[in-house]
Structures are given as structure tokens and as C-alpha cells.
N, C-alpha and C positions, 0 to 999 in steps of 0.2 A: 325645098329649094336646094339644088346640090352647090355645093362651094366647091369652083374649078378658078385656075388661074388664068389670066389672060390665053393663056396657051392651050387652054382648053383640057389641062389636066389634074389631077385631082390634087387639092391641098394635101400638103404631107405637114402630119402635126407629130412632134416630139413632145411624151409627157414625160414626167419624172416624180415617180411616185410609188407607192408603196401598194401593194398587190389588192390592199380591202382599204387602200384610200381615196378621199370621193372624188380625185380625177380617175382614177380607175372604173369608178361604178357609174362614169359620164361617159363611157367609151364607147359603150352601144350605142346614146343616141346622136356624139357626133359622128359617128361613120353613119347612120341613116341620116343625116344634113351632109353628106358627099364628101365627110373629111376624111382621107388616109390615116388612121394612127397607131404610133410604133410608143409603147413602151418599155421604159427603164427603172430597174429597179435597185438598182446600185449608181453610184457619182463614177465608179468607170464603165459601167456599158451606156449611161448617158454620153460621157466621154466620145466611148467609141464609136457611137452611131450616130453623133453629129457631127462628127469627123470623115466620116464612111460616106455618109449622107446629108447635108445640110439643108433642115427641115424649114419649112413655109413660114412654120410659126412653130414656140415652144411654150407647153405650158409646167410649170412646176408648182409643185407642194412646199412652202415654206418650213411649213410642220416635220419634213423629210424624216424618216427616224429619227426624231428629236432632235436634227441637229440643222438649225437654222442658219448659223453660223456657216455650215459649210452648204449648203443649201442656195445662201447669197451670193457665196463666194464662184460657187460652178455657174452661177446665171452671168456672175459679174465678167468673169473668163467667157463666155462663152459669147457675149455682148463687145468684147473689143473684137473678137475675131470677127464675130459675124453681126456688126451696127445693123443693118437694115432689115434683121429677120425681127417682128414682132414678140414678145417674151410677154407670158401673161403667171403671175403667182398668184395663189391659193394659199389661206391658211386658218385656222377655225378662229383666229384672235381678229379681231378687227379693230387693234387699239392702237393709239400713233405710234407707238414702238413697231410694233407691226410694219403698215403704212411704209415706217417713213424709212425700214430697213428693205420692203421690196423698192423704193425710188432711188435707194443708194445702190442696189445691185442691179438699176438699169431694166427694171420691169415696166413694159408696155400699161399695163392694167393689173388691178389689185381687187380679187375677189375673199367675202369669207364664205366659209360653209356655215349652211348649208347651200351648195350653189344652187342658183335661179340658173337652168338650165340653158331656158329662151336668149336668157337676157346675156350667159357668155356666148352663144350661136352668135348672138346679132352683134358682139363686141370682134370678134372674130373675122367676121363676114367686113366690118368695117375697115379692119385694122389690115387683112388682106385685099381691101381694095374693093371688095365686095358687098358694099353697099346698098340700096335702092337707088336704081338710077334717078329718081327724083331728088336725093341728096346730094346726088357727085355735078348734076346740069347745072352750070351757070350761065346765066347770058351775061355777054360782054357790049353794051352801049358804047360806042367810044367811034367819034367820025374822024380821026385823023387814022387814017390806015395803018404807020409805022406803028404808031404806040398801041392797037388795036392787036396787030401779029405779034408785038412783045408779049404785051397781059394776055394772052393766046398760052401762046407757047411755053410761059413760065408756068401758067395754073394748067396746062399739059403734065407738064414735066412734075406735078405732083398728083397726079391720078385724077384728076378731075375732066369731065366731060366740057368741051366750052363751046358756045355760039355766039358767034361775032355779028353783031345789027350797025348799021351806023345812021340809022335816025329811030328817031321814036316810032312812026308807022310799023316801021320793018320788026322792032323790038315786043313791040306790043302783041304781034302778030304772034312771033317766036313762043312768047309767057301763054299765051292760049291753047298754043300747037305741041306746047310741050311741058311737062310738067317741072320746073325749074326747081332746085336749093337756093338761087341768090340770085341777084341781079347788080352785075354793078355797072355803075352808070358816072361819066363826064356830069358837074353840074352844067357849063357851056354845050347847048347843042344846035341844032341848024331845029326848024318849025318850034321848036318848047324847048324851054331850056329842061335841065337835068331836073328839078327842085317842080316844075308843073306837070313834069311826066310820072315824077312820086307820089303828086297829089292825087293825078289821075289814077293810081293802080290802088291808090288807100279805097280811092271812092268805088271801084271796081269789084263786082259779087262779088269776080271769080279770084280776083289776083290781091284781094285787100290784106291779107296776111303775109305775102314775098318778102322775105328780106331783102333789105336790102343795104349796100353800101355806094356813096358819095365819093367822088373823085373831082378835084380840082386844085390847078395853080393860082387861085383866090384865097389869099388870108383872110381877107374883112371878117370880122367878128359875125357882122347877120348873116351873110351866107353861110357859117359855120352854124349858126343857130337854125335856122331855117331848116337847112340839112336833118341834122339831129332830132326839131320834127318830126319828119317823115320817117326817119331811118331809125331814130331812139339813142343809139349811141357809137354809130361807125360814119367815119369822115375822115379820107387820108389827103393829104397837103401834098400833088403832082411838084417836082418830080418826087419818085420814089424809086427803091433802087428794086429789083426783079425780085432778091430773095425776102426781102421785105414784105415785099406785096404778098406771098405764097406764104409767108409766115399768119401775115393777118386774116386771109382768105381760112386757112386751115383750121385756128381756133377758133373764126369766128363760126365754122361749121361743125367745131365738134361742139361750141355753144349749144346751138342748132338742134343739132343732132346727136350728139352724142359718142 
């Protein structure tokens, strides 16, 4: 599967690493998965070429010429300049010290070696947006139209595919027609409410395993229980505010997925 960007052009990955270290000797098989990749092998020609160039995604070696310290420090610089570009570190130790110095220097994901090749492709592919579209599909249940084009547009605006239903018929249809990551659903609806339409997708061959998340301006205690039934452990209290909602939809998909 080749990794292009929405634009239909080839991921550009910046490593930073040392000539016979194992993101070096991964380089052949991400350019046969459609990745661009430029390595560096000093803290200033990394400098310079993501300066020159600002890469898709960056992967570093912690282990860097033994110096870790500076290693966090050029991820940690490189992450106020550019937030939104993915940063993935490597390092042979995988002990909390480790860990917990690639989350202080603002790394995306924290692999050790020996890398599981597959398994950084698909971290990759995710973290770029590039997922299986069966993970990114949510269907959106919701019959008031306003708040239907909000929860749209906000779980737009985080990369996510969405289909808008506004009754159970038309939703059920959708989860058949297409191969969903989530469904979230109004408990109040017009023919079922929210809470018979989860009963129905439990009882369902095809749809018995859907995630799914609960939405309602109902506190009562049994409707929240009820909910959690079906759904196991997601139930948000309408209103909600837009980045909220996109906060919870996201974790609950790397839950999910990974």
C-alpha cells in the first residue's frame, strides 16, 4: 500500500540516525510502503533539512551517538517549531527512563529495537492520517440537523470520514453499506430511541461488535446505565463543547485501533 497525502503526494519522512542504526537499515522497506526518506546524520544536517524542508513525519534514534540528552533536546526544538508534524523515537532500552524522556521531548510514538517493522508502517500510516478507512468511518445518528453539521464538521476537522443518518432506518442502512469505526448515536430518536437501536446492532451478525458511543441531554442515572450496556464504557452528557467531543472521539479510536 503506498503512503501518499491527501494531495496525492508521497510522504516525506525525516530520520535521524546513525549510518548502521536500525532506522537506517528500515529505509528500504519504508520507501517500498511509498515513503520519501531523507536522512541525517549529524543534529545539524537534521537542523538543516528540516528547515530547508519540513518533513510529513520525523523519526529519531534516542540512542543517537550516545547522546540522548541532545537527541530529546533537537526533537523537543524541532516540535515547538513544527506541533502538527508527527515525531516517532527509537531506542534499544525500553525502560521508563526511556519512555518517559521520549514524552518529555514531544514524541508522537516510542518504539524499541528490535523494530517490528509492520507494526511502525501501520503507526505511520495512522499518525499520517492514513489509516484503513474502516477506522477513520463514523456514522453520525443525530435528527436535529444544527447539531448533526456541528459533530460533522468538528470530527472533519480531525481527519475523520463522517456520514450523517437522522433516523435509525437510514443509519442502519449506512453500517451495512459501509464498513464503519464508530457509530455515534442521540439516545432520543424519532421510530427507536438511541438505547433500542444498540440493542438491535448487539443482536445483529453483521454489526454485533460496532463501537459505539451514547449522546444525550439526559442525566438520570438508568439511562446512563442502560447506555454503558450496550456501549461498555462511553456516554457523553449533550451539551458538549466541539473540541471536547473530537478529544473523546480520537482516544476512543486509538482505544479501537491503535
Amino acid at each position: 500500500m503506498q503512503s501518499q497525502t491527501p494531495d496525492n503526494k508521497q510522504l516525506d519522512c525525516l530520520i535521524l540516525t546513525e549510518g548502521n542504526g536500525p532506522l537506517a537499515e528500515i529505509r528500504g522497506a519504508l520507501h517500498d510502503e511509498g515513503l520519501q526518506t531523507r536522512c541525517a546524520d549529524s543534529l545539524s544536517d537534521f537542523q538543516q533539512q528540516s528547515s530547508e524542508q519540513v518533513p510529513d513525519l520525523v523519526l529519531i534514534d534516542l540512542d543517537f551517538q550516545r547522546q540522548r540528552v541532545s537527541a530529546s533536546d533537537e526533537l523537543l526544538s524541532f516540535k515547538e517549531e513544527n506541533p502538527g508534524v508527527p515525531c516517532f523515537m527509537l531506542s534499544e532500552r525500553g525502560d521508563f527512563k526511556s519512555r518517559l524522556a521520549a514524552v518529555r521531548a514531544g514524541a508522537s510514538f516510542f518504539f524499541q529495537a528490535p523494530l517490528n517493522t509492520a507494526q511502525l508502517i501501520e503507526k505511520i500510516r495512522q499518525a499520517c492520517g492514513q489509516s484503513e478507512p474502516s477506522q477513520r468511518l463514523i456514522v453520525v445518528l443525530e435528527d436535529e440537523p444544527v447539531q448533526a453539521d456541528l459533530y460533522g464538521a468538528v470530527l472533519k476537522s480531525g481527519g475523520f470520514n463522517v456520514v450523517i443518518a437522522d433516523d435509525p432506518e437510514q443509519a442502519l442502512q449506512y453500517l451495512l453499506d459501509n464498513d464503519a469505526g464508530l457509530l455515534i448515536t442521540d439516545v432520543h430518536l424519532p421510530k427507536c430511541s438511541g438505547l433500542e437501536f444498540g440493542q438491535l446492532l448487539r443482536q445483529h451478525e453483521v454489526l454485533a461488535e460496532l463501537p459505539i458511543l451514547f449522546m444525550s441531554n439526559d442525566t438520570a442515572v438508568d439511562i446512563k446505565l442502560a447506555a454503558l450496556s450496550i456501549a461498555f464504557d462511553e456516554f457523553i452528557t449533550k451539551p458538549i463543547e466541539p473540541w471536547r467531543l473530537l478529544m473523546i472521539v480520537e482516544a476512543r479510536m486509538m482505544r479501537l485501533y491503535g
